[in-house]
C-alpha positions as CSV (number, residue, x, y, z in Angstrom):
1,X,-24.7,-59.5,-2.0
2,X,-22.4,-56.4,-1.6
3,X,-24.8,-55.1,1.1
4,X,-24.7,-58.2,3.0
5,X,-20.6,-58.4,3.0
6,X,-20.8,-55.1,4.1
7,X,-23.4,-55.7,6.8
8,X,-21.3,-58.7,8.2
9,X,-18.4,-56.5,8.2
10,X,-19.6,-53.7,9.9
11,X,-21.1,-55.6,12.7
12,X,-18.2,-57.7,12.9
13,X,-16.3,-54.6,14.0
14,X,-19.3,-53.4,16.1
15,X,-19.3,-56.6,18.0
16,X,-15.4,-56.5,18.7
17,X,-15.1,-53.0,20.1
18,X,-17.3,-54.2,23.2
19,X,-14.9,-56.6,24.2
20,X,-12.2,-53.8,24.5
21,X,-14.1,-51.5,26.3
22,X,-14.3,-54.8,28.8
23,X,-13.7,-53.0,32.3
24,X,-12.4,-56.8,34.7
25,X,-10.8,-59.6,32.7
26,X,-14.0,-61.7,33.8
27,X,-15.9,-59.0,31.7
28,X,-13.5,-59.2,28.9
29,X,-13.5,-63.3,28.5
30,X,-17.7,-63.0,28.6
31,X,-17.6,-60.5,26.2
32,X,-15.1,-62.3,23.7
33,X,-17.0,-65.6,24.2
34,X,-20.1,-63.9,23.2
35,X,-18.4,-62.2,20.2
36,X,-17.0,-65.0,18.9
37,X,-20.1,-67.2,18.9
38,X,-21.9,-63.8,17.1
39,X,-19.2,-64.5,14.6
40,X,-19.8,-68.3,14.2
41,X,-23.6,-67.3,13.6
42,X,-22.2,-64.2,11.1
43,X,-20.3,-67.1,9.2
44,X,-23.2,-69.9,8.8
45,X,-25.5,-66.7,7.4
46,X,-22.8,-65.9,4.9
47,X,-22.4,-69.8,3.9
48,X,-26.3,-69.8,3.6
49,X,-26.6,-66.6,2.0
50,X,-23.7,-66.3,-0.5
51,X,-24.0,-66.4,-4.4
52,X,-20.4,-66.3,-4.6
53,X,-17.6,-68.3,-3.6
54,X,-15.4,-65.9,-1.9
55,X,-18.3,-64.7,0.8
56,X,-19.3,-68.5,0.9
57,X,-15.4,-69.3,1.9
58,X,-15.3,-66.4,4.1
59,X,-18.4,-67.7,6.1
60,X,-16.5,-71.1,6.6
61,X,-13.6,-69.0,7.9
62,X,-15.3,-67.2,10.0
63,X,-17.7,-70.3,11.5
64,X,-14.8,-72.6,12.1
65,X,-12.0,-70.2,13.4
66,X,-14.4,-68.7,15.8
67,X,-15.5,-72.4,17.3
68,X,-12.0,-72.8,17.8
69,X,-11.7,-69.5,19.3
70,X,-14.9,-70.2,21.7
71,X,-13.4,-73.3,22.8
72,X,-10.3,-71.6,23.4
73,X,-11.5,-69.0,25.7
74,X,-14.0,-71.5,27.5
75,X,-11.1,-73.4,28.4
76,X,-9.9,-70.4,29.9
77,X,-13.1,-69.1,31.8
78,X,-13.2,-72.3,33.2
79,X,-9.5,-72.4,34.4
80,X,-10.0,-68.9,35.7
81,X,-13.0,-69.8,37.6
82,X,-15.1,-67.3,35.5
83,X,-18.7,-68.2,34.7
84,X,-20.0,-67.3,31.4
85,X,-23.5,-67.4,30.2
């Protein structure tokens, strides 16, 4: 289970670098957006994978916060007039 915690983690951080390496502020809302639903996936595999109940709790963190967070930024794109796929 440590491997998988550690797994999640590090491409967690993988993910997130891209969207600051973003080069117009379109870019950077289409890369967040896509980042964050990576994370809601990341969270619903630790919930379905855990044996303990910290990782378990972690993957609800991570699924709900960044749903919120997706929402969030959509709103945004959409004020802004930027299309994301």
């Amino acid at each position: 289970m440590r491997r998988l915690t550690c797994s999640m983690i590090a491409s967690a951080l993988f993910m997130t670098a891209g969207v600051a390496f973003a080069d117009t502020p379109s870019d950077f809302l289409a890369k967040a957006l896509q980042t964050s639903m990576n994370e809601v996936e990341l969270g619903k595999l630790a919930q379905k994978n855990a044996s303990s109940g910290g990782v378990n709790a972690l993957g609800v963190r991570l699924q709900r916060d960044h749903a919120r967070l997706g929402k969030v930024l959509a709103n945004v794109a959409q004020q802004k007039g930027v299309t994301v796929s």
